[in-house]
N, C-alpha and C positions, 0 to 999 in steps of 0.2 A: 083326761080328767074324769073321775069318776062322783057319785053327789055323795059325800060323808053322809046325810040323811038317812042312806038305804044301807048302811055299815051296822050291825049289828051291835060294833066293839063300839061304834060311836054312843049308840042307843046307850046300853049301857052305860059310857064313859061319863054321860051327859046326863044320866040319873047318879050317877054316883057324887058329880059333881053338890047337888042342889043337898043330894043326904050330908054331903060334908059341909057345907054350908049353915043345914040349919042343926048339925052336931055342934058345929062350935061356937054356936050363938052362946051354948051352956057354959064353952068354959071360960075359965077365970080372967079378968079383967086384964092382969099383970101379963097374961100371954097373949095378948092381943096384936103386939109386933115379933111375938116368937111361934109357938108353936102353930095358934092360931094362923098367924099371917100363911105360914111355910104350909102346913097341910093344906089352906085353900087356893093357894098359887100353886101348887104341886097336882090337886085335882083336877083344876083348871086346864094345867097345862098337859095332863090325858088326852082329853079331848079335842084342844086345841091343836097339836101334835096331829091327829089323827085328820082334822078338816086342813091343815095347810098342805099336808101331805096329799091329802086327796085333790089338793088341787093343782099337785105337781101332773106335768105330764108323760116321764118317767117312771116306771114301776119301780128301780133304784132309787129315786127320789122318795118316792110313797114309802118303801121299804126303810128309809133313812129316818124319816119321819115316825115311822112306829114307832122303829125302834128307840126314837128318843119315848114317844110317849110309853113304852115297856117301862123305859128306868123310871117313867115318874112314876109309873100305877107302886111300883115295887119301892117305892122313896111313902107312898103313900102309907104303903101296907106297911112300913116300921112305923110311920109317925102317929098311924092309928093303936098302934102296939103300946107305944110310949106313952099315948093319952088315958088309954085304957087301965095302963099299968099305975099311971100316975093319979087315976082317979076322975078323973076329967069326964068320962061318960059312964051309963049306966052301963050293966053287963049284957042288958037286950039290946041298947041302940050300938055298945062296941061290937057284940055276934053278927048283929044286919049289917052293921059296916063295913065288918071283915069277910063276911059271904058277898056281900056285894063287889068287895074289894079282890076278891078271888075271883068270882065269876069274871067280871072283868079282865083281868090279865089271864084267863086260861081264855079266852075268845080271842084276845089280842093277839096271844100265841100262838092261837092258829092259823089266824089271818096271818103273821108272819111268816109262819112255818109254809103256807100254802102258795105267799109271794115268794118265794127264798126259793122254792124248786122251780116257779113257771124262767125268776133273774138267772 
């Protein structure tokens, strides 16, 4: 078992979480069980991903685990796409969101990429 706390991808995962949070306090009422809902269960589940895994005691496990939370960063990074497009955020808070949302999945990926040679 390793502690998610000292995962860098966590660090990040777990700020990116709170920024998407309070991005979607702004948007619109009527998507409060849609897009709203989905992009903050999706952030969420970054993170979360990333601590269940860490508490596998399997490096195949942990690895499984990523890579679920890979697909959500990557589920994230359309649904911020969509928001943005759609209007939902300004074009400063949609840039921080999508650099944040970038940085994040390029850390993820290498945290993968560097379990994936040791499996």
């Amino acid at each position: 078992m390793r502690d998610h706390r000292k995962l860098r991808a966590f660090e990040l995962a777990d700020d990116l979480v709170l920024a998407v949070y309070s991005a979607t306090k702004g948007f619109p009422q009527d998507e409060m069980f849609g897009l709203t809902s989905q992009l903050r269960r999706a952030s969420v589940s970054i993170a979360s991903n990333i601590v269940e895994g860490s508490a596998r005691s399997s490096e195949a496990d942990f690895l499984r685990f990523l890579d679920m939370a890979f697909g959500s960063i990557r589920e994230v990074e359309y649904q911020l796409t969509i928001a943005s497009r759609l209007g939902y955020t300004d074009s400063n808070v949609g840039k921080k969101l999508a650099m944040q949302a970038d940085e994040t999945a390029r850390v993820l990926a290498g945290l993968i990429k560097s379990l994936r040679q040791k499996v």
